[in-house]
SERO-4910 file (N, C-alpha, C, O; in steps of 0.05 Angstrom, whole numbers):
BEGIN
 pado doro    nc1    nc2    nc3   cac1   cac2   cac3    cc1    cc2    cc3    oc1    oc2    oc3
  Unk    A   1180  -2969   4025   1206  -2960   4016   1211  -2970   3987   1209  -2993   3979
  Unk    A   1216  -2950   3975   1222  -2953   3935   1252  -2977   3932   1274  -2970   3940
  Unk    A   1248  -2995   3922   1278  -3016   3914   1287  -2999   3896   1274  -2984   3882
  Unk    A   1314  -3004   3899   1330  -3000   3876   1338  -3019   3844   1353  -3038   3842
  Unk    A   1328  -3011   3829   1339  -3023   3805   1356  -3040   3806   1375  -3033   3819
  Unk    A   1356  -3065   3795   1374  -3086   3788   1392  -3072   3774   1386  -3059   3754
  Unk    A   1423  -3072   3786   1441  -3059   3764   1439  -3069   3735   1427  -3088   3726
  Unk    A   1451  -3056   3725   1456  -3060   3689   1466  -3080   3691   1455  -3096   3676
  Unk    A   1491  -3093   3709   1506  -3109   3695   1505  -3137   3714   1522  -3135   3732
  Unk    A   1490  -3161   3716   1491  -3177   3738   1501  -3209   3732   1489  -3230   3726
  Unk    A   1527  -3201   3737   1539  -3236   3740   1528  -3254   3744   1513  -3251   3763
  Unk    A   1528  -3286   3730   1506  -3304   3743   1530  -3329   3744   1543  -3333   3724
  Unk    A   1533  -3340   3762   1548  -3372   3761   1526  -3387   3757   1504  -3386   3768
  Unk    A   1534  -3402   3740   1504  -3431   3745   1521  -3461   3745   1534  -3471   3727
  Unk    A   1515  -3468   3767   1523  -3498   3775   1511  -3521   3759   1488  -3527   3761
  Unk    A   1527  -3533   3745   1520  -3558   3738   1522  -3560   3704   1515  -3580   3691
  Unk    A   1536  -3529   3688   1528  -3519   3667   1542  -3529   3646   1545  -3514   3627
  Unk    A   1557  -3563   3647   1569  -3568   3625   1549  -3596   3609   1557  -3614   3594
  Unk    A   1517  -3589   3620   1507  -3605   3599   1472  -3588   3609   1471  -3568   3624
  Unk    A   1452  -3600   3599   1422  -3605   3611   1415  -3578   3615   1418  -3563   3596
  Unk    A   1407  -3571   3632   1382  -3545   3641   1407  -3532   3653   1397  -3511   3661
  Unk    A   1436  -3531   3660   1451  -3515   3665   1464  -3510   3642   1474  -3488   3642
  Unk    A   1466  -3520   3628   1478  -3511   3597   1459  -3497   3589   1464  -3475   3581
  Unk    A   1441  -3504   3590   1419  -3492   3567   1406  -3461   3580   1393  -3446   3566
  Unk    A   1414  -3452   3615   1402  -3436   3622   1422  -3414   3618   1415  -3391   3612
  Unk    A   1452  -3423   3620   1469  -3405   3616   1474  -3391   3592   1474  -3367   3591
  Unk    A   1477  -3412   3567   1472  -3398   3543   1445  -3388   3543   1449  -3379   3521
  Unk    A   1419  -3381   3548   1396  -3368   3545   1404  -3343   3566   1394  -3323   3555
  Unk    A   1417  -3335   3591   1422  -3318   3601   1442  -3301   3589   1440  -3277   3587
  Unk    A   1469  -3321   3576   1477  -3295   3559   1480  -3283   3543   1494  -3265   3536
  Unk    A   1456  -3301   3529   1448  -3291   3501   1422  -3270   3511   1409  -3261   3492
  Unk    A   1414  -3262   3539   1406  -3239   3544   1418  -3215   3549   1408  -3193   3548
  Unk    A   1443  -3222   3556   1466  -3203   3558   1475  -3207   3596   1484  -3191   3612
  Unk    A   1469  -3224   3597   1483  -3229   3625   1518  -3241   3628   1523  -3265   3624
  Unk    A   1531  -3228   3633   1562  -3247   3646   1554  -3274   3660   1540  -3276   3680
  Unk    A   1564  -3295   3647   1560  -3319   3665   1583  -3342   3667   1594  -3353   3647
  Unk    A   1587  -3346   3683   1605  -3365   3699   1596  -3393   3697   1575  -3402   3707
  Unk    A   1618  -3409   3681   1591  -3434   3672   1609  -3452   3690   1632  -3456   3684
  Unk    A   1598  -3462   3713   1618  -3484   3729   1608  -3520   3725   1588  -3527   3713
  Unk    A   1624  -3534   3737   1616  -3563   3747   1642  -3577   3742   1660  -3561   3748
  Unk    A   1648  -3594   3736   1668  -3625   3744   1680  -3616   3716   1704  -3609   3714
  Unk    A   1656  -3615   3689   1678  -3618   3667   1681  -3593   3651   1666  -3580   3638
  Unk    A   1704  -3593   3657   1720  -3571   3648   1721  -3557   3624   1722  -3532   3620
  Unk    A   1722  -3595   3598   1728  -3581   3578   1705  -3575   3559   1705  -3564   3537
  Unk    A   1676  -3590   3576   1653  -3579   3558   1652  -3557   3565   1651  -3540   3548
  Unk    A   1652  -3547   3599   1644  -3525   3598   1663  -3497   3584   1654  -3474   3583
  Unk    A   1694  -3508   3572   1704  -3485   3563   1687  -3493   3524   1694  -3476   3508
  Unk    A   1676  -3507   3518   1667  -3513   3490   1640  -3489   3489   1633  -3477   3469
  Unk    A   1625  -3487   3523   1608  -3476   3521   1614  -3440   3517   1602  -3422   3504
  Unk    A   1636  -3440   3535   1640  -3417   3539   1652  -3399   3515   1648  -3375   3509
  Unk    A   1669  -3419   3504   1670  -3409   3473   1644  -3400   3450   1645  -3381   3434
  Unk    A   1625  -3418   3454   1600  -3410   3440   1595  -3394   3443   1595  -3377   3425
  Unk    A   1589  -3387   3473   1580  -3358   3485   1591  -3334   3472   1577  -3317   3462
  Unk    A   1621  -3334   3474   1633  -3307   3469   1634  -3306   3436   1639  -3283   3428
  Unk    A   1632  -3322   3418   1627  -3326   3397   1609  -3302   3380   1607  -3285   3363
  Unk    A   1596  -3319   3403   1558  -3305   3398   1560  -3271   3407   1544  -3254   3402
  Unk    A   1579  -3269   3417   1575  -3240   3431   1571  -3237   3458   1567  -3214   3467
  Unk    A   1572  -3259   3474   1562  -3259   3497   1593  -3262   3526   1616  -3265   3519
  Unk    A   1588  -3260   3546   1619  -3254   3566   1611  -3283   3575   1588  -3291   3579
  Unk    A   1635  -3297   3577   1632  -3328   3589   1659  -3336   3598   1679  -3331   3585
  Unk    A   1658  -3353   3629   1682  -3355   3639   1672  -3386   3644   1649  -3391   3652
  Unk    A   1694  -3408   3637   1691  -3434   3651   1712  -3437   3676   1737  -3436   3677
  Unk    A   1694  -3440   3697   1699  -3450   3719   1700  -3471   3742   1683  -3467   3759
  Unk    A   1719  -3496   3747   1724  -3515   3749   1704  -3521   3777   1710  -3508   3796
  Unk    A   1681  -3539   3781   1668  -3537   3812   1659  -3570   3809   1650  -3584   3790
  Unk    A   1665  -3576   3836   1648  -3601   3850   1637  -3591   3883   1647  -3584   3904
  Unk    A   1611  -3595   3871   1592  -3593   3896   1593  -3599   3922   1587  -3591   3944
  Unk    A   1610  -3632   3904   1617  -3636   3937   1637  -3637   3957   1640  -3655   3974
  Unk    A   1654  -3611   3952   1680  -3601   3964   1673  -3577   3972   1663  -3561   3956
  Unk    A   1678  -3572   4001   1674  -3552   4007   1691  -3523   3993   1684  -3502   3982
  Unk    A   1718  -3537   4000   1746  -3518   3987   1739  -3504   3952   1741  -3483   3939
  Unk    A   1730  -3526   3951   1720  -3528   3908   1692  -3505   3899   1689  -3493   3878
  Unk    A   1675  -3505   3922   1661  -3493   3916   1661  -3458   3926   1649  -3441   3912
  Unk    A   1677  -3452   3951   1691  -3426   3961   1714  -3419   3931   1713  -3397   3919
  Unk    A   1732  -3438   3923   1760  -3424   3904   1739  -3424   3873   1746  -3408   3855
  Unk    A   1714  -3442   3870   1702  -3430   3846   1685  -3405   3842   1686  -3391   3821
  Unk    A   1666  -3398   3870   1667  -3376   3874   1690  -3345   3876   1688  -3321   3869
  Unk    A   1705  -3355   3885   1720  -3329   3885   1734  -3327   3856   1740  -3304   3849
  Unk    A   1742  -3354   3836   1743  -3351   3815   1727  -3332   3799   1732  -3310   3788
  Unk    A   1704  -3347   3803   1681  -3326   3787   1675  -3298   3789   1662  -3286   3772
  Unk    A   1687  -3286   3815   1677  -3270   3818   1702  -3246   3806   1697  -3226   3794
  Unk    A   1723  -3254   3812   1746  -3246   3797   1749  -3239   3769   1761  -3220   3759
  Unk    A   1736  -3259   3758   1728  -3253   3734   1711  -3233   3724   1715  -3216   3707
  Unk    A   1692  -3238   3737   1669  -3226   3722   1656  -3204   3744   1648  -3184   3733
  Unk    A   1654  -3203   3772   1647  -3189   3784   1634  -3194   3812   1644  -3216   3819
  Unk    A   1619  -3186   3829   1603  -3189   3851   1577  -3211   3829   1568  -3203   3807
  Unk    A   1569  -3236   3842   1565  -3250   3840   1527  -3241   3843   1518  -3245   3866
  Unk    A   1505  -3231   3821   1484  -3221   3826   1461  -3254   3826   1439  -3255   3837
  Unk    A   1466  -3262   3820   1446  -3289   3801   1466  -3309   3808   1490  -3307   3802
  Unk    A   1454  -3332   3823   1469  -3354   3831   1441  -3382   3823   1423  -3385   3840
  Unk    A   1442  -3397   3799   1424  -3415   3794   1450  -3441   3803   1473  -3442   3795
  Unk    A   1434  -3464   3826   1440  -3485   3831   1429  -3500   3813   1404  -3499   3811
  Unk    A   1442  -3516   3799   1434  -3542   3782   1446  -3569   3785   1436  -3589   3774
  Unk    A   1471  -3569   3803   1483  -3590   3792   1473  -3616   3809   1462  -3619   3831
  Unk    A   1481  -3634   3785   1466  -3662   3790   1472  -3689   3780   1488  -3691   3762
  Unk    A   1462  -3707   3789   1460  -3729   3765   1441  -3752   3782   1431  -3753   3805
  Unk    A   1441  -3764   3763   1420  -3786   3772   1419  -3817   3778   1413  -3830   3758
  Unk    A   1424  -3832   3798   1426  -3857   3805   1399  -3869   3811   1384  -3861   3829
  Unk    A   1396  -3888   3797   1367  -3904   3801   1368  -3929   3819   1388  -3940   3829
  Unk    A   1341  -3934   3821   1346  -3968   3832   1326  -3970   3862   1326  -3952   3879
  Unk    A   1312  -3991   3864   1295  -3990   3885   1311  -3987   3914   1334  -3996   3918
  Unk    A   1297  -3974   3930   1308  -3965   3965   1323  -3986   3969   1347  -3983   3974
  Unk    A   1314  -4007   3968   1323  -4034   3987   1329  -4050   3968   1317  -4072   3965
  Unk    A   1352  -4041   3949   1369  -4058   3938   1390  -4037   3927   1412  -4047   3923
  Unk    A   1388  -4009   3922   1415  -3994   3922   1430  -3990   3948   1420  -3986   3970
  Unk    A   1459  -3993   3938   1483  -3990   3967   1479  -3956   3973   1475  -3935   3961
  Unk    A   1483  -3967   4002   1473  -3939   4023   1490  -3921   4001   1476  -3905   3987
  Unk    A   1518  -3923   3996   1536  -3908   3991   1527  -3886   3970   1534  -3863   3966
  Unk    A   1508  -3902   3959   1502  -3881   3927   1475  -3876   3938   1458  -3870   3921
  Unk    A   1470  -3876   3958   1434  -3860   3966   1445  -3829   3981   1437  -3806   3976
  Unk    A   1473  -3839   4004   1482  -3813   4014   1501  -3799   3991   1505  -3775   3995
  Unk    A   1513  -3814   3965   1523  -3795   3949   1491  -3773   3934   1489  -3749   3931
  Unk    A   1478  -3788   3930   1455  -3766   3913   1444  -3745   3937   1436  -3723   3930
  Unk    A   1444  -3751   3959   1442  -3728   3986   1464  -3702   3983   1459  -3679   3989
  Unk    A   1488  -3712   3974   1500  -3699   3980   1513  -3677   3956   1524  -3655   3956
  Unk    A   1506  -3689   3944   1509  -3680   3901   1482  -3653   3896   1482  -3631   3885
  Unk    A   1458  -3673   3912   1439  -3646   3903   1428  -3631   3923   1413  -3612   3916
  Unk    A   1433  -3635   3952   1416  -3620   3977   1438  -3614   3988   1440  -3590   3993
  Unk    A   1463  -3632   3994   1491  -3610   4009   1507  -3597   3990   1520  -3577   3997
  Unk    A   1508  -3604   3974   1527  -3584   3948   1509  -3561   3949   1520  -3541   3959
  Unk    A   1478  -3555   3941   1462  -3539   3936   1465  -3522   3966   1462  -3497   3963
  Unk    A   1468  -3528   3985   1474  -3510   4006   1502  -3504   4008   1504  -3484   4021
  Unk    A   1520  -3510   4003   1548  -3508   3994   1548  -3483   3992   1549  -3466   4010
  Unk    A   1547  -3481   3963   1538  -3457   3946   1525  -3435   3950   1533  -3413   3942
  Unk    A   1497  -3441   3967   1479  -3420   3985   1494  -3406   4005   1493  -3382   4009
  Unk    A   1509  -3423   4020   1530  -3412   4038   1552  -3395   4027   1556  -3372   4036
  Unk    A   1565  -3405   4011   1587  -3388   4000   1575  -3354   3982   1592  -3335   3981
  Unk    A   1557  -3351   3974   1553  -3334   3963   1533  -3312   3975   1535  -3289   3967
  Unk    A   1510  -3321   3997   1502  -3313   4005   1497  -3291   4023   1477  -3276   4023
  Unk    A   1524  -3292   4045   1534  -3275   4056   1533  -3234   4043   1522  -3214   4051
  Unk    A   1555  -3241   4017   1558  -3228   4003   1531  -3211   3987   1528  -3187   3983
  Unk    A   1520  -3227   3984   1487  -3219   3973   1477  -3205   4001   1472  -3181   3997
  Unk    A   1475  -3211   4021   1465  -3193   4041   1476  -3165   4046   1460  -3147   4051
  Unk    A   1501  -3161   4046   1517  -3143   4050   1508  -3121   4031   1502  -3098   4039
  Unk    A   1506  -3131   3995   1495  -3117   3981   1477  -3110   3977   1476  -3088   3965
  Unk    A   1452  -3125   3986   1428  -3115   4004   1403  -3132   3969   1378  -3129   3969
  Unk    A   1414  -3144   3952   1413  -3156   3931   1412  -3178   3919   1435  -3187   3919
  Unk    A   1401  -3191   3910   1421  -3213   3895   1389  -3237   3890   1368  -3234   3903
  Unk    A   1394  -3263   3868   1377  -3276   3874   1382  -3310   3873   1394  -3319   3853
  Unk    A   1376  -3324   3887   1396  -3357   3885   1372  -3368   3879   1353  -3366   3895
  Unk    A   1369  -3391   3844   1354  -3397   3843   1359  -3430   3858   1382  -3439   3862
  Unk    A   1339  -3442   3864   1346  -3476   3869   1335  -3487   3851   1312  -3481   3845
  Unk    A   1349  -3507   3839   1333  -3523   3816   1315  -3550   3837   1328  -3569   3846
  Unk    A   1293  -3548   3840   1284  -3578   3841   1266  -3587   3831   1258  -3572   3813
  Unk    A   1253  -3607   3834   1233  -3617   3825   1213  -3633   3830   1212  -3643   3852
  Unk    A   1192  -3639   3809   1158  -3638   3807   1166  -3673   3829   1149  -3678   3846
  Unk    A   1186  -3689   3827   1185  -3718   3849   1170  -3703   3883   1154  -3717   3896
  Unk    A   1177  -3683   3888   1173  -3679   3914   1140  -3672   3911   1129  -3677   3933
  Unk    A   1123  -3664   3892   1102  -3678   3891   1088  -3699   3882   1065  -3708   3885
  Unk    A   1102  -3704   3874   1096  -3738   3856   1121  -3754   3855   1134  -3760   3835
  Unk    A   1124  -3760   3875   1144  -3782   3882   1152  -3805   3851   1137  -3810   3832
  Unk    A   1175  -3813   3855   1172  -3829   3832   1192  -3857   3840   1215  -3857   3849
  Unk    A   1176  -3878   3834   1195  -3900   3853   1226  -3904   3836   1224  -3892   3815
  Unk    A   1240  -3910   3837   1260  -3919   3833   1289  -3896   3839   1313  -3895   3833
  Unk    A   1266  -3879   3855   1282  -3856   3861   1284  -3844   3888   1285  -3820   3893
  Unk    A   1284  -3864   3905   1287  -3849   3932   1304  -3829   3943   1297  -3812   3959
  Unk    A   1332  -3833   3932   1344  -3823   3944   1341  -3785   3928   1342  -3763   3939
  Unk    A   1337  -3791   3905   1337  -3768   3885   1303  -3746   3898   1299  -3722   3900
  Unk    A   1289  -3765   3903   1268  -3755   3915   1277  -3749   3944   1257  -3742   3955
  Unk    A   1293  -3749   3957   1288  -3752   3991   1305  -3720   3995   1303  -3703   4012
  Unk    A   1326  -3721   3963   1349  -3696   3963   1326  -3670   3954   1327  -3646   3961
  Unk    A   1308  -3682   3937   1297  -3655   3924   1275  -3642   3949   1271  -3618   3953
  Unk    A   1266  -3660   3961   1249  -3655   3985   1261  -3632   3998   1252  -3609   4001
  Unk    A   1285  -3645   4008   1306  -3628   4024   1309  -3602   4015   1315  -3582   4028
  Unk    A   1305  -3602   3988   1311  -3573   3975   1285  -3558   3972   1286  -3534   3967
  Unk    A   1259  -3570   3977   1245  -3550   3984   1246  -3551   4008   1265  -3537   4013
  Unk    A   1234  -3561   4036   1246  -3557   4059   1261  -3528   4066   1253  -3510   4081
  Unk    A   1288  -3530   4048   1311  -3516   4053   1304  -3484   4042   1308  -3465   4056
  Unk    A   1295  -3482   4014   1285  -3465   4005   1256  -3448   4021   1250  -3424   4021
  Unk    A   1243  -3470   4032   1217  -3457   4048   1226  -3439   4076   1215  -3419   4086
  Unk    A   1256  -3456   4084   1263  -3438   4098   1277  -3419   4104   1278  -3407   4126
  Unk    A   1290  -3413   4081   1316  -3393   4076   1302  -3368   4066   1311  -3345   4070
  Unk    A   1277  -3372   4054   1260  -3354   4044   1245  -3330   4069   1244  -3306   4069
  Unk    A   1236  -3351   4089   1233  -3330   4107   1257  -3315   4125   1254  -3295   4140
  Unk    A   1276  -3326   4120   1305  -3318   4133   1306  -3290   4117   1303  -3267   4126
  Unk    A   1310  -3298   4091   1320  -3271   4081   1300  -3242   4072   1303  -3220   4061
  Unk    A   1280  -3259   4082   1254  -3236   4083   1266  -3202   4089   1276  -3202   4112
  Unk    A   1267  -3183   4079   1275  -3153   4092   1302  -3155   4084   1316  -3136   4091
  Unk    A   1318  -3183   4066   1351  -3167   4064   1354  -3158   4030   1374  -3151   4018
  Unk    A   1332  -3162   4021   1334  -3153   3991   1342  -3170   3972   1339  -3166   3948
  Unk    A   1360  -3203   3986   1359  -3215   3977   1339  -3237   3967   1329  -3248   3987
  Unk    A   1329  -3247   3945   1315  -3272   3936   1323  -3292   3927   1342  -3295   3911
  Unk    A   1298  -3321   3947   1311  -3342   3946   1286  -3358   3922   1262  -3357   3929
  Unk    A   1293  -3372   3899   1266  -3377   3899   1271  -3415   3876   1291  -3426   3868
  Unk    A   1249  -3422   3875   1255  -3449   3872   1242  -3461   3843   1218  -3456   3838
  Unk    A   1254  -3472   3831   1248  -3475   3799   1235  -3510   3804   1246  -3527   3818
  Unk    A   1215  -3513   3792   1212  -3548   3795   1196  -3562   3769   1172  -3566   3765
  Unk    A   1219  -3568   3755   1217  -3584   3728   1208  -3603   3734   1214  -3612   3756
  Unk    A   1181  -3623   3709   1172  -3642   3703   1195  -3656   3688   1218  -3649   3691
  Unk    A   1185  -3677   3670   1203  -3694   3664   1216  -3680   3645   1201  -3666   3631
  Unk    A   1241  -3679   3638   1264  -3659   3621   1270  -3673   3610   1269  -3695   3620
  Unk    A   1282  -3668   3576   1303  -3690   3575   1330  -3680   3572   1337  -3665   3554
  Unk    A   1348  -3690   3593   1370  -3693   3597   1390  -3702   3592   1390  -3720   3575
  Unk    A   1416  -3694   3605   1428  -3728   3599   1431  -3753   3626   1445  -3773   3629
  Unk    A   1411  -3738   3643   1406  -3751   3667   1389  -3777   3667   1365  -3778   3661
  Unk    A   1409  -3802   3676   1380  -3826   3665   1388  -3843   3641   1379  -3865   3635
  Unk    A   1411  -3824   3625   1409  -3835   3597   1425  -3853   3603   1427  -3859   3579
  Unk    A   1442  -3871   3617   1452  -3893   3614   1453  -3908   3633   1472  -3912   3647
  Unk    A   1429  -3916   3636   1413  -3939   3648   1421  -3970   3627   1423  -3971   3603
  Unk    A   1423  -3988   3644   1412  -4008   3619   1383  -4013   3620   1367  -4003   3635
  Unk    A   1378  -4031   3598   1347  -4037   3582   1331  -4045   3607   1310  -4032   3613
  Unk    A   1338  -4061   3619   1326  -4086   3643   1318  -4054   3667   1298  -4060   3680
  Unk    A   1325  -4036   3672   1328  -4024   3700   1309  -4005   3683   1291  -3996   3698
  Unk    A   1307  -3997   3659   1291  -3971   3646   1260  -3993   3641   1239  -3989   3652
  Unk    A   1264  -4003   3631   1240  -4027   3631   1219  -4024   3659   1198  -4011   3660
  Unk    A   1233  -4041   3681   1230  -4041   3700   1224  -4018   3720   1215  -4024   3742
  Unk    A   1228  -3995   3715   1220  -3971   3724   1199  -3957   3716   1184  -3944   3730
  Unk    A   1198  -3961   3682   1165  -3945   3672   1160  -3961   3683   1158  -3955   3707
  Unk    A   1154  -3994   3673   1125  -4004   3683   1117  -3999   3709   1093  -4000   3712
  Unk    A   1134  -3992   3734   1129  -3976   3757   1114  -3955   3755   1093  -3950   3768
  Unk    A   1125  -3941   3737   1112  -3912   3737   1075  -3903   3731   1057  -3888   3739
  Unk    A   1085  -3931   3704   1066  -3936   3690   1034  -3946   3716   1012  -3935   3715
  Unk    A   1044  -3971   3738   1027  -3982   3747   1022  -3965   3758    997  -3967   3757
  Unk    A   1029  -3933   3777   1031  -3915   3799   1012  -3892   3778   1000  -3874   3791
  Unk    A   1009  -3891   3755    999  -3864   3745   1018  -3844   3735   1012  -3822   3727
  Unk    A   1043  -3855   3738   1060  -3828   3739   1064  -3823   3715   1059  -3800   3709
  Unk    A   1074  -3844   3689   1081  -3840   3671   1044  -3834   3650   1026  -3849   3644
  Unk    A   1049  -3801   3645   1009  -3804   3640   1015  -3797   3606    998  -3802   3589
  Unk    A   1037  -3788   3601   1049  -3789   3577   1073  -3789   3576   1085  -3794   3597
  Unk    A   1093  -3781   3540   1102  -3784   3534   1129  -3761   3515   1149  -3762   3501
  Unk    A   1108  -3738   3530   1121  -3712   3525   1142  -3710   3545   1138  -3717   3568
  Unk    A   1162  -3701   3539   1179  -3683   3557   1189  -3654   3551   1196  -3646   3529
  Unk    A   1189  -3642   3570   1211  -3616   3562   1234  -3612   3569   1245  -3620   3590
  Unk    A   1246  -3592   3545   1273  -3589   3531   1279  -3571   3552   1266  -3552   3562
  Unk    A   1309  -3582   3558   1330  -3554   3580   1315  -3529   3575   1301  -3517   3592
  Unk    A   1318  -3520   3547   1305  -3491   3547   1287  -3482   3566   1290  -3462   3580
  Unk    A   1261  -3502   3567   1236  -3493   3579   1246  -3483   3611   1236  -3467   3627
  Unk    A   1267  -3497   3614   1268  -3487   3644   1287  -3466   3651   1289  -3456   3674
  Unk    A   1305  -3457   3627   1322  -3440   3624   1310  -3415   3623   1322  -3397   3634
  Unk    A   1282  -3411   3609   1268  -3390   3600   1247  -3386   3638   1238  -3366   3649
  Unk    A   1248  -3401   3644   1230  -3400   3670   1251  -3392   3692   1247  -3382   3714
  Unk    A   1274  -3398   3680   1299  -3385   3703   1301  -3349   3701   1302  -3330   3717
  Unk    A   1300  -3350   3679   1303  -3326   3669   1281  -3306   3681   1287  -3286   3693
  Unk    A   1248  -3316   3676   1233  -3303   3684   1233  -3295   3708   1222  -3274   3714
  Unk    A   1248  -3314   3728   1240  -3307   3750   1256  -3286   3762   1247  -3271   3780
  Unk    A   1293  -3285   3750   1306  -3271   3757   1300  -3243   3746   1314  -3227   3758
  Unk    A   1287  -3232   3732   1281  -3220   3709   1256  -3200   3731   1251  -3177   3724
  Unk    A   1245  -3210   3753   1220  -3194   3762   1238  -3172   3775   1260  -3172   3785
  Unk    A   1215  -3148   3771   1235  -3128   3791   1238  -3129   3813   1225  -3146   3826
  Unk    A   1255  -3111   3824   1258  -3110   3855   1231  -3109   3871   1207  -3106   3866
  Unk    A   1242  -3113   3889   1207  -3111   3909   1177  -3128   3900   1153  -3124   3905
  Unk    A   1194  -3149   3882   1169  -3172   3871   1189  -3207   3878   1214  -3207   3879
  Unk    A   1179  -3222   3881   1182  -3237   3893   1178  -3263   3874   1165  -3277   3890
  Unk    A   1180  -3278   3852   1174  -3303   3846   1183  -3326   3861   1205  -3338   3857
  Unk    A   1165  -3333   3879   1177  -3353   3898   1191  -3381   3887   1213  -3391   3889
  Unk    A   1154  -3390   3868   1168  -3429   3854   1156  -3431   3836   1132  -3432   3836
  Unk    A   1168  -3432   3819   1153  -3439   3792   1151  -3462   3777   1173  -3465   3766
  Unk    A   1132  -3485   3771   1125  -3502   3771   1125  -3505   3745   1105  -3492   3735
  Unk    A   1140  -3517   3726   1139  -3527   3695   1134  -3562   3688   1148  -3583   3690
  Unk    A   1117  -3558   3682   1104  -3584   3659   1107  -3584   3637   1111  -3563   3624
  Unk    A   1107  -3607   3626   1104  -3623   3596   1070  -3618   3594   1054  -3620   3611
  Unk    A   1067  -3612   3570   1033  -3618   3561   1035  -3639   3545   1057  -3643   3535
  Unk    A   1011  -3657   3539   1011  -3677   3536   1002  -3667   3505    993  -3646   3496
  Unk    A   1011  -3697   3491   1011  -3691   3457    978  -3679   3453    959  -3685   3468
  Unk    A    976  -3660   3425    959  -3662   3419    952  -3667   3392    965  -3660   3372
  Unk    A    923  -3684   3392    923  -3692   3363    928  -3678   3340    922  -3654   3338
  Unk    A    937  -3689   3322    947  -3680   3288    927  -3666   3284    932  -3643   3277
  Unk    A    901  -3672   3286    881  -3671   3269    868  -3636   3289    852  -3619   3280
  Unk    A    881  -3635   3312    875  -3598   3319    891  -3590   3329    886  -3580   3351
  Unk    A    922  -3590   3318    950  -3575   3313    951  -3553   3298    972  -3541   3294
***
């Protein structure tokens, strides 16, 4: 059976979009000409962003969301959709990052990062999803990441949530097999963010050389929000009746001056 064309015009909310790889995917989406709904906690970057947007020429609505409210994430949805329309492109991003070895961070901030990046991220899947079926359409990206194959110590709990999100993604995928909807899963290497950035010296210290003894840290490159903004894009971007399940983005490692 022949799919139907992605309409002309497809709304995208992206969670988490008042800084990092949700800032950076939203402005790259509507500077493709997508309507986008830039949500998370702060308000007034995301209306700084949304001004850029329309600046530029592009449709941008800031919309007030915490992940981890059920109520917050149903009234930001129906916000958005009010706005701008039936809700086609739903990218989960939102996040942040708490460090510190298993067995010396308080339970409290191991079940807060559970709940910030694997129950908010189903939050969201829930609220919008329904609607995507009905229209027989639609695509929810999940942001996670390269920890769930390469674990990284000082991060259990951040690793144990992203797990969860493939898990969750491995299985929602065969759920929605035959409804036209796609579920599919983005998984960034090291980014730079603003996730991490205010650590003190002693705990950032203390973590490369972890990384460092484990292999993990093998360089010194990272990639920019963009890279994963442009990989969001591609994937929403395949036609109907094609499928980009996970797409896996790395840093390449420097290369010498001397064959640049």
């Amino acid at each position: 059976m022949a799919f139907i064309p992605h309409p002309e015009r497809r709304p995208v909310l992206v969670a988490g979009a008042s800084s990092g790889i949700g800032a950076a995917t939203a402005e790259w989406l509507a500077a493709a000409g997508y309507p986008v709904a830039l949500t998370a906690r702060r308000v007034e970057k995301l209306q700084e962003l949304a001004d850029k947007i329309t600046a530029a020429g592009g449709e941008a609505v800031a919309v007030p969301l915490d992940v981890t409210d059920d109520q917050s994430v149903l009234d930001c949805v129906a916000k958005a959709e009010a706005a701008l329309g039936s809700l086609e492109v739903v990218v989960s991003g939102a996040g942040d990052l708490a460090v510190g070895r298993s067995y010396e961070q308080p339970v409290d901030r191991f079940v807060d990062q559970i709940d910030i990046h694997l129950n908010g991220a189903y939050r969201l899947y829930r609220a919008v999803i329904p609607g995507m079926i009905e229209r027989a359409r639609g695509d929810f990206v999940f942001i996670g990441s390269d920890v769930t194959q390469r674990p990284r110590t000082f991060s259990s709990a951040y690793v144990a949530a992203k797990s969860g999100i493939d898990g969750l993604v491995a299985t929602v995928q065969m759920e929605l097999e035959g409804t036209g909807v796609r579920a599919g899963l983005v998984r960034p290497g090291q980014t730079l963010t603003g996730m991490g950035m205010d650590l003190d010296q002693k705990t950032t210290e203390d973590m490369l050389n972890d990384w460092i003894k484990f292999g993990i840290a093998r360089h010194g490159n990272f990639l920019g929000p963009e890279h994963i903004a442009q990989a969001i894009a591609g994937m929403i971007a395949m036609p109907r009746g094609s499928h980009m399940r996970i797409v896996e983005v790395e840093a390449e490692g420097a290369v010498p001056k001397t064959k640049r």
